[in-house]
C-alpha positions in Angstrom: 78.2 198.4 129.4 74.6 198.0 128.2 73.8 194.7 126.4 73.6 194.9 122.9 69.8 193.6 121.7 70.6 191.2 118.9 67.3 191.5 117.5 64.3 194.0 116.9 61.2 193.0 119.3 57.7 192.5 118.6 56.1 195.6 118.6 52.5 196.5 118.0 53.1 198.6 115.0 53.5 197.9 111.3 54.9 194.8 110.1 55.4 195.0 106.1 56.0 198.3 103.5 52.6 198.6 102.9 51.2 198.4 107.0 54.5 201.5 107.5 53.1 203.5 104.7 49.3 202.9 105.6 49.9 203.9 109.1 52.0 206.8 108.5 49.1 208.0 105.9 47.0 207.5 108.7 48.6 210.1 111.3 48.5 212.3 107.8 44.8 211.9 107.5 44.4 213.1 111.0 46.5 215.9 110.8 44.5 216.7 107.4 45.0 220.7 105.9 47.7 221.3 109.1 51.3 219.7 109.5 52.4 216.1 110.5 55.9 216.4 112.9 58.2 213.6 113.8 56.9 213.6 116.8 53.0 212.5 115.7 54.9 209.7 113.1 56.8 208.3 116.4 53.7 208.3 118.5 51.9 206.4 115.9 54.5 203.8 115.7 54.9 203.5 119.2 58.2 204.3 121.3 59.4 201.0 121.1 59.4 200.9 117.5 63.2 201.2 116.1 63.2 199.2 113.1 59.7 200.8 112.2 61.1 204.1 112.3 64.4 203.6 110.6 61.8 201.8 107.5 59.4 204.9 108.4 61.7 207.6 107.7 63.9 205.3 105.1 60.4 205.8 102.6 59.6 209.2 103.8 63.5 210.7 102.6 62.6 209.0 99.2 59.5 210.6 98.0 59.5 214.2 96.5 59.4 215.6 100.3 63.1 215.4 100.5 63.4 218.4 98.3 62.7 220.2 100.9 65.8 222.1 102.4 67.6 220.2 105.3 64.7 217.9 105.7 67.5 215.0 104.8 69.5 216.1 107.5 66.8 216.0 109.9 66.0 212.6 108.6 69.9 211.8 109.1 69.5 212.9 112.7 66.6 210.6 113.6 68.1 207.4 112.0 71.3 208.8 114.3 69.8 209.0 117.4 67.5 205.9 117.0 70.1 203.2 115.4 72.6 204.6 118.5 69.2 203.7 121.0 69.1 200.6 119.5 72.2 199.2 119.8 72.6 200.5 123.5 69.3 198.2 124.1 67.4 200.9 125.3 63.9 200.2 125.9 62.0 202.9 124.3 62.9 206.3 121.7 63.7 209.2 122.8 64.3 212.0 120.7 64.8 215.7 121.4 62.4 218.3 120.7 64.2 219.9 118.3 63.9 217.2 116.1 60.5 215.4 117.2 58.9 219.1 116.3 59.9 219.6 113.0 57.0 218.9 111.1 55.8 218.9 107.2 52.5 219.4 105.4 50.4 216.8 106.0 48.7 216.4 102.4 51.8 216.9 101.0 53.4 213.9 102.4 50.2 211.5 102.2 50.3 212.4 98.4 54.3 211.5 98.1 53.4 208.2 100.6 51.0 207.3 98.4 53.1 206.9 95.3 54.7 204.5 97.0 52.1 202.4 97.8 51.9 200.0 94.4 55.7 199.4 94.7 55.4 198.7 98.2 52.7 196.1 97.5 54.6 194.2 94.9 57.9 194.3 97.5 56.1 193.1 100.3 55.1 189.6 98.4 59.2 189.3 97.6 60.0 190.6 101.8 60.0 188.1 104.9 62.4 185.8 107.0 65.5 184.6 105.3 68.8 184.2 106.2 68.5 185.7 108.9 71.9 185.3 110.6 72.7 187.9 108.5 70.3 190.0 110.4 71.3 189.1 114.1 74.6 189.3 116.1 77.2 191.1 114.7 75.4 191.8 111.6 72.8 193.7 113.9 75.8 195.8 115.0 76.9 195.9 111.2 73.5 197.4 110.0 73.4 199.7 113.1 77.1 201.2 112.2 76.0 201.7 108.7 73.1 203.4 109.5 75.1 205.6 111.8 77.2 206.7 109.0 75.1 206.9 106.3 72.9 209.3 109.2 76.1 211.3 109.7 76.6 211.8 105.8 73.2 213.2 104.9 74.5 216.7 105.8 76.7 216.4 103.0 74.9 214.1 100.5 71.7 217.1 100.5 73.7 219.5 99.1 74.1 217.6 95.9 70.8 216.9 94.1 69.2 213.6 94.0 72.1 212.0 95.5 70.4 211.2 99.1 68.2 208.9 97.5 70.5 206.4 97.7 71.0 206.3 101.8 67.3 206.6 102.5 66.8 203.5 100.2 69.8 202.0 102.1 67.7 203.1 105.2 64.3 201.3 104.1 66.6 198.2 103.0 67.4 198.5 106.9 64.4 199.1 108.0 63.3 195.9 106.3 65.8 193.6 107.9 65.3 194.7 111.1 61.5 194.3 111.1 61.3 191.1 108.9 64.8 189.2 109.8 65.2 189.8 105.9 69.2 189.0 105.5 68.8 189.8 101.7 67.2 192.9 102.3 70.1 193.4 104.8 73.0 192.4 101.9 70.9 195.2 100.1 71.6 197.6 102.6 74.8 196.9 102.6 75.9 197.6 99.1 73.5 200.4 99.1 75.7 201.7 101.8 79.1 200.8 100.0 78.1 202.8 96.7 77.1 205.7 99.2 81.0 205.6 100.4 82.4 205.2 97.3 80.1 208.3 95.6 81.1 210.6 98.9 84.8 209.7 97.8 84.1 210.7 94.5 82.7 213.9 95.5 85.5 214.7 97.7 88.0 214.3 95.0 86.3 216.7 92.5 88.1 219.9 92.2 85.6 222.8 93.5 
């Protein structure tokens, strides 16, 4: 059975909101007046970047881009298969091409990035290392599980408007543990994930 890695490595890529969002505009600058795919955001962050990623798509799925029709389930499917990587302690990302194809407009997703950006400044000055058991161990597994489910949900949550804003932010809460060792951004996660549960029972209880 493959050793469970109890904590993200060092990678080369971004380390804060603000570096994920930067970089990401980046690969959307490049790809400037053509389309940006999963594939390009992946490259950029580099194939050993899981926590990136799950913060990377986490900000993408809340900005006005999500609108667009089963984008969150494509985002679901990433966090899937990457959170499932992780905790299996593979080295490096792989994702089909299916999914690492799809692509959006480029300008269109630099200008919903880069509404973001004054939030994500003020955040990073609250963000870094702290309690960050709560980030290791069987937390680590904790935060992977969740992810998996709230991944498996999005199919779900995007047929009702609005509502899967509240996994992606669980996502970037994720994101943020994993890459900073940020327990209370963890905790976060956490109820973030909880209140996802409890609305999907809601929903499921509504006559239709």
């Amino acid at each position: 059975m493959p050793t469970v890695n109890t904590a993200a490595e060092p990678a080369p890529g971004p380390h804060s909101l603000e570096e994920t969002l930067a970089t990401i505009q980046r690969t959307c600058t490049r790809n400037h007046g053509t389309k940006v795919s999963v594939g390009d955001i992946v490259e950029t962050l580099g194939p050993r970047s899981f926590a990136p990623l799950v913060l990377a798509i986490g900000l993408i799925a809340v900005t006005p881009i999500d609108s667009i029709p089963t984008l969150p389930t494509t985002f679901g499917v990433i966090i899937f298969l990457t959170v499932g990587q992780m905790l299996l302690g593979r080295r490096s990302l792989w994702l089909p091409h299916f999914v690492s194809g799809r692509a959006v407009n480029a300008d269109r997703l630099k200008s919903g990035l880069a509404r973001l950006l004054p939030y994500a400044r003020r955040l990073d000055g609250w963000l870094g290392p702290r309690f960050e058991p709560i980030t290791r161990g069987g937390f680590f597994v904790a935060i992977g599980i969740c992810c998996a489910v709230l991944a498996a949900l999005m199919p779900i949550l995007e047929l009702v408007p609005l509502v899967s804003t509240i996994p992606a932010l669980a996502f970037t809460a994720f994101g943020v543990a994993l890459l900073l060792h940020d327990g209370l951004a963890a905790l976060t996660g956490f109820a973030l994930t909880a209140a996802t549960l409890i609305l999907v029972f809601e929903l499921v209880k509504l006559p239709f």
